[in-house]
C-alpha positions in Angstrom: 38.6 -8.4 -65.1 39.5 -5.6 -67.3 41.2 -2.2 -66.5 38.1 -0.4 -67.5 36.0 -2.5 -65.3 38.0 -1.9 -62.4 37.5 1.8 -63.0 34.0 1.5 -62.8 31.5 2.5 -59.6 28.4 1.6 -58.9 25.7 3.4 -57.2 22.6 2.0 -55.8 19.4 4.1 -54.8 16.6 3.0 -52.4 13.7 5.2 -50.5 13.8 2.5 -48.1 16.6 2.5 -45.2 16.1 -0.9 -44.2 17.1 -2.0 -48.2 19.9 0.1 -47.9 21.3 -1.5 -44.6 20.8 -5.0 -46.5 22.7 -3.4 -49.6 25.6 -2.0 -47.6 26.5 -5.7 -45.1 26.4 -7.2 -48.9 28.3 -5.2 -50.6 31.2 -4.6 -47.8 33.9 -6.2 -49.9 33.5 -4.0 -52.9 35.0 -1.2 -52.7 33.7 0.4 -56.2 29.6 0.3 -54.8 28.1 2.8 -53.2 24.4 2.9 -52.0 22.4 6.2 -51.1 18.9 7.1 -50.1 17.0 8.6 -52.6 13.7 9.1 -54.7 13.1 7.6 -58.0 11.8 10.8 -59.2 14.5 13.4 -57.4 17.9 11.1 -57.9 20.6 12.5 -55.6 23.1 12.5 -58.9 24.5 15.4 -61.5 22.9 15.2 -65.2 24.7 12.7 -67.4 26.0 10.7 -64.4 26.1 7.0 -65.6 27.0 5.0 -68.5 24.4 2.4 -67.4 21.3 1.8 -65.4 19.3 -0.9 -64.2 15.7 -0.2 -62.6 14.4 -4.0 -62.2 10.7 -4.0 -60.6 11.3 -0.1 -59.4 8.4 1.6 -61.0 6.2 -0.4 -59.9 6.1 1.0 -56.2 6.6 4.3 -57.4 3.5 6.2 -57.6 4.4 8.7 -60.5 5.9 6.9 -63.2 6.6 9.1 -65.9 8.5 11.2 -63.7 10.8 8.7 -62.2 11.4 7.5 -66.1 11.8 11.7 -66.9 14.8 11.5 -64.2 16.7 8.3 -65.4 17.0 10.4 -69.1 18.4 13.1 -66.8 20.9 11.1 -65.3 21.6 8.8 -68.1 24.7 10.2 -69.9 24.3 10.2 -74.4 24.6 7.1 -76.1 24.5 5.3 -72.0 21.7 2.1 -71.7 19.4 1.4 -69.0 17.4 -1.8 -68.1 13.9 -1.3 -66.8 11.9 -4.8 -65.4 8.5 -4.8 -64.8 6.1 -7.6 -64.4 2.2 -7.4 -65.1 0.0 -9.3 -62.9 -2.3 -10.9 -65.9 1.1 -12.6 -67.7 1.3 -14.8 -64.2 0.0 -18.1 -64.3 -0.6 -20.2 -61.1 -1.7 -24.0 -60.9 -4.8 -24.3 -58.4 -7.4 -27.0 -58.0 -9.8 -23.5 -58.0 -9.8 -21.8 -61.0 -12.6 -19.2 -59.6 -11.5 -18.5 -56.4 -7.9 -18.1 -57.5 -9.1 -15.5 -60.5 -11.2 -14.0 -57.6 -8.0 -13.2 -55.6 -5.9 -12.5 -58.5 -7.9 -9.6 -59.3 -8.5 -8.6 -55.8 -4.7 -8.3 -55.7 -4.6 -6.6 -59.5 -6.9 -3.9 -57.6 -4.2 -3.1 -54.9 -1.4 -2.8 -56.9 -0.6 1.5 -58.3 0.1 -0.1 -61.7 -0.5 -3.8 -62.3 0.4 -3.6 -65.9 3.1 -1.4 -66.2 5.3 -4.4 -68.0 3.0 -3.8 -71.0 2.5 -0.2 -70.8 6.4 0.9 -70.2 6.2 0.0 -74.4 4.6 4.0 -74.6 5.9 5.2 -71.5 9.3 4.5 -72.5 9.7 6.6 -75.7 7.1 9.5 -74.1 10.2 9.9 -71.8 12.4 10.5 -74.6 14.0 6.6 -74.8 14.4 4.4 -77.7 13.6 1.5 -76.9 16.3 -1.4 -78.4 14.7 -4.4 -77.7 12.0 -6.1 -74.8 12.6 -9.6 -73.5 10.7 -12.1 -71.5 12.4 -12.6 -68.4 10.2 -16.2 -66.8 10.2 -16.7 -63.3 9.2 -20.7 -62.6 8.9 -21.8 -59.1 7.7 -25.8 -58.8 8.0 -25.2 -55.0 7.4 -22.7 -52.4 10.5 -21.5 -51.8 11.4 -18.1 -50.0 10.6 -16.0 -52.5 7.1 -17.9 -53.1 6.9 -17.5 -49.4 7.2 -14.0 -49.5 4.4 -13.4 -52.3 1.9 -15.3 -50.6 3.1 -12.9 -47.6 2.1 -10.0 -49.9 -1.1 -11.6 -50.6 -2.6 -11.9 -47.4 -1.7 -8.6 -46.3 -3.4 -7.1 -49.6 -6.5 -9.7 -49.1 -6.6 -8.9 -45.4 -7.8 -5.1 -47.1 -9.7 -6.3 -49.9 -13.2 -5.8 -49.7 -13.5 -8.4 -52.4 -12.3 -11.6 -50.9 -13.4 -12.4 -47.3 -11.1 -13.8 -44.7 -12.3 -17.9 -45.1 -11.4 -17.8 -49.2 -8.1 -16.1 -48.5 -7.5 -18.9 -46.1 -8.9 -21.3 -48.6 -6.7 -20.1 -51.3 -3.6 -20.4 -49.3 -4.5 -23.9 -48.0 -4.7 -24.9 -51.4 -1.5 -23.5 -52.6 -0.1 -25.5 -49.8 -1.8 -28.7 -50.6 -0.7 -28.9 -54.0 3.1 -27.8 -52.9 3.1 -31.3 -50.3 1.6 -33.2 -53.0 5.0 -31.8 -55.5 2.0 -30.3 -57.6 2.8 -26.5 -57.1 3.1 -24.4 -59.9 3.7 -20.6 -60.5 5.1 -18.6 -63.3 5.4 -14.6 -63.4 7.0 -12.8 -66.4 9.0 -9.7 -66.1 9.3 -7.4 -69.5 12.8 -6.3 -69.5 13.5 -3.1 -71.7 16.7 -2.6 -73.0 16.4 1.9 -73.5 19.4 4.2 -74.8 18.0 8.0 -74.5 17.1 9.2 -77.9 18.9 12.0 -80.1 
């Protein structure tokens, strides 16, 4: 590790308390990170604080967006970089013996979400916040399985479909099943894309 690495910190910022605990018990042995409780769109941090900043699936829970973009140029120090991640639920494809229903609970779920395209639209949010943006990459999440983090999606889902006045409560089920079916059959298939964007603040 190099000298200049070893004089770096690291700060992470969540709203939540309970992501904080989690961020702290896993990050006892480094002695460089920090975590504090904050807003995306009031950082507890000076102007021109960091050299580099990651935001990976952030905005998406935030409710205003060009704001919380407004304060990362504040705290991002000239000529610093950020990474911002965001998914859009229609670049997620799912294998299902039910092409209908499953389209039926996708956009049940698209209807939920504050902003479930923001992948594609962070391409003019970006710069409107005074970012250039260096280049955008496909980042492909492939699960053949349901592992945990499948686990936890489907989790999401039926809470969000358990609201939805779109979907009733025995095609929810159905959907599930299926997704089920097809994983004890080693026929499960899911892929989501996150758009990362690598930003500098403009001159």
């Amino acid at each position: 590790m190099s000298t200049e690495i070893e004089r770096g910190r690291v700060l992470g910022v969540d709203v939540n308390e309970e992501s904080l605990t989690a961020a702290r018990d896993r990050c006892a042995d480094a002695p460089g990170v920090t975590v504090a409780r904050g807003d995306a769109t009031a950082l507890p941090v000076s102007d021109d604080a960091f050299d580099a900043a990651l935001a990976k699936q952030v905005y998406q829970f935030v409710d205003n967006v060009p704001a919380a973009l407004d304060e990362l140029h504040r705290v991002l120090a000239p000529g610093g970089r950020a990474l911002v991640a965001a998914g859009d639920v229609d670049a997620r494809v799912l294998h299902t013996s039910d092409p209908d229903r499953a389209r039926r609970v996708r956009d049940a779920y698209r209807a939920a979400r504050r902003h479930p395209d923001l992948g594609t639209r962070l391409r003019s949010l970006l710069p409107d916040a005074g970012f250039t943006v260096e280049a955008v990459d496909p980042w492909a999440a492939l699960h053949t399985e349901i592992d945990e983090q499948v686990e936890r999606g489907i989790e999401v889902h039926r809470e969000i479909l358990e609201r939805a006045d779109s979907v009733d409560r025995e095609t929810a089920d159905a959907y599930e099943r299926d997704l089920r079916d097809l994983d004890a059959a080693g026929e499960f298939l899911s892929c989501g894309v996150q758009l990362c964007y690598l930003v500098t603040p403009s001159a």
